[in-house]
N, C-alpha and C positions, 0 to 999 in steps of 0.2 A: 492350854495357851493357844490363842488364836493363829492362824497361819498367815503369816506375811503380805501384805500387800502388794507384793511383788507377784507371786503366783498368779495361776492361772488355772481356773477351774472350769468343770465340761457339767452338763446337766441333760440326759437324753430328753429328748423330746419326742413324745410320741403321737398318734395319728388323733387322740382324744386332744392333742396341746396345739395343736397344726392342722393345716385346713387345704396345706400346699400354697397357701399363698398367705397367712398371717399368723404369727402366734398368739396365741394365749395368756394373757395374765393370771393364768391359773397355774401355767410353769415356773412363778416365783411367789403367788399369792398364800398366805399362810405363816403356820411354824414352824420350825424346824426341816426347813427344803432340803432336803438331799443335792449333794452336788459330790464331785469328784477331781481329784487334785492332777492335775498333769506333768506338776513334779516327780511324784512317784511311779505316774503308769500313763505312758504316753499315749496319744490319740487314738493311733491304729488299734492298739488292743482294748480300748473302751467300748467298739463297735459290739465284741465276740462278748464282754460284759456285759453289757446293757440288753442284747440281745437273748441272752438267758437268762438275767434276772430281774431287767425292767418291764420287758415287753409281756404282753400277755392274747396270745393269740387268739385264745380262746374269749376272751371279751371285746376283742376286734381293737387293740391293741398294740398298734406295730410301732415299732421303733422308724423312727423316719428322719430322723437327723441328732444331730447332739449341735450344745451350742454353746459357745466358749465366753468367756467373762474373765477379764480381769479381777484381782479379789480389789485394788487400790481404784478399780474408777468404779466397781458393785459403791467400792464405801463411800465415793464422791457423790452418788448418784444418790444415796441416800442424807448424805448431811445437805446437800443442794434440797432437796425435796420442799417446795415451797409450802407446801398445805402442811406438813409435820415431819421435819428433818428427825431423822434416825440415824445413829449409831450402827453398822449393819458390822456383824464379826461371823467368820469362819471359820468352824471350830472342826479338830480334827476324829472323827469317830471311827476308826477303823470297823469292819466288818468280814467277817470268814471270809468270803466272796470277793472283797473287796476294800486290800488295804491303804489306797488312796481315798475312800471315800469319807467325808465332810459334812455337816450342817449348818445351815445360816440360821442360829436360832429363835432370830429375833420375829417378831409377827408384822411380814409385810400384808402391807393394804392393795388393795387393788388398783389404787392409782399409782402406788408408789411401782407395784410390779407393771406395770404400764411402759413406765419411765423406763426400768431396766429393759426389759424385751427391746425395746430401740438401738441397744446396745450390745448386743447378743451376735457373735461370728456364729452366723451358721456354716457346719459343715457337713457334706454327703460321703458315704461310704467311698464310693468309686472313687473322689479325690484323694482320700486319704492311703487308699491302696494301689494307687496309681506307682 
């Protein structure tokens, strides 16, 4: 069952998705995106998550922000989509490592993850542990 539109989901971004001054539509482009639910496991400990299991230092990999989405305006942004409105749903996958974590299964385009990234809270570690 899809998770609520009400949620709030985080998606790490890392140094290959970031440029320090723009994201990637490669951060939503695809299928089945990894994302992470904020209902289950809040901000602060996404940082010590992502940082063990997303990043990868050894390919020059770092984790450099995470970046927040509502699941009910992800699904606006999609039925809005002028060139080819989508149905976009959140589905829950748990993982050993990570039991808030989620999939958007559906196969975003590159424009359509365009659209989203505009819409993207980014946040920094230092705020979150402040």
């Amino acid at each position: 069952m899809p998770i609520s539109s009400q949620e709030n989901i985080v998606r790490a971004i890392c140094s290959n998705q970031y440029d320090g001054d723009r994201l990637s539509p490669s951060l939503f482009k695809g299928t089945n995106t990894s994302v992470s639910r904020l209902s289950l496991i809040p901000l602060e400990e996404h940082w010590a998550l992502f940082r063990e299991h997303v990043q990868k230092p050894q390919h020059q990999r770092l984790l450099k922000k995470i970046g927040e989405i509502n699941v009910g305006v992800l699904q606006e942004i999609g039925r809005n989509y002028v060139e080819s409105p989508k149905e976009i749903t959140v589905d829950p996958n748990p993982l050993d490592w990570n039991r808030a974590h989620a999939v958007i299964p559906q196969n975003i385009t590159r424009g359509l993850a365009n659209k989203i990234i505009h819409e993207i809270k980014l946040h920094t570690e230092c705020e979150t542990n402040s």
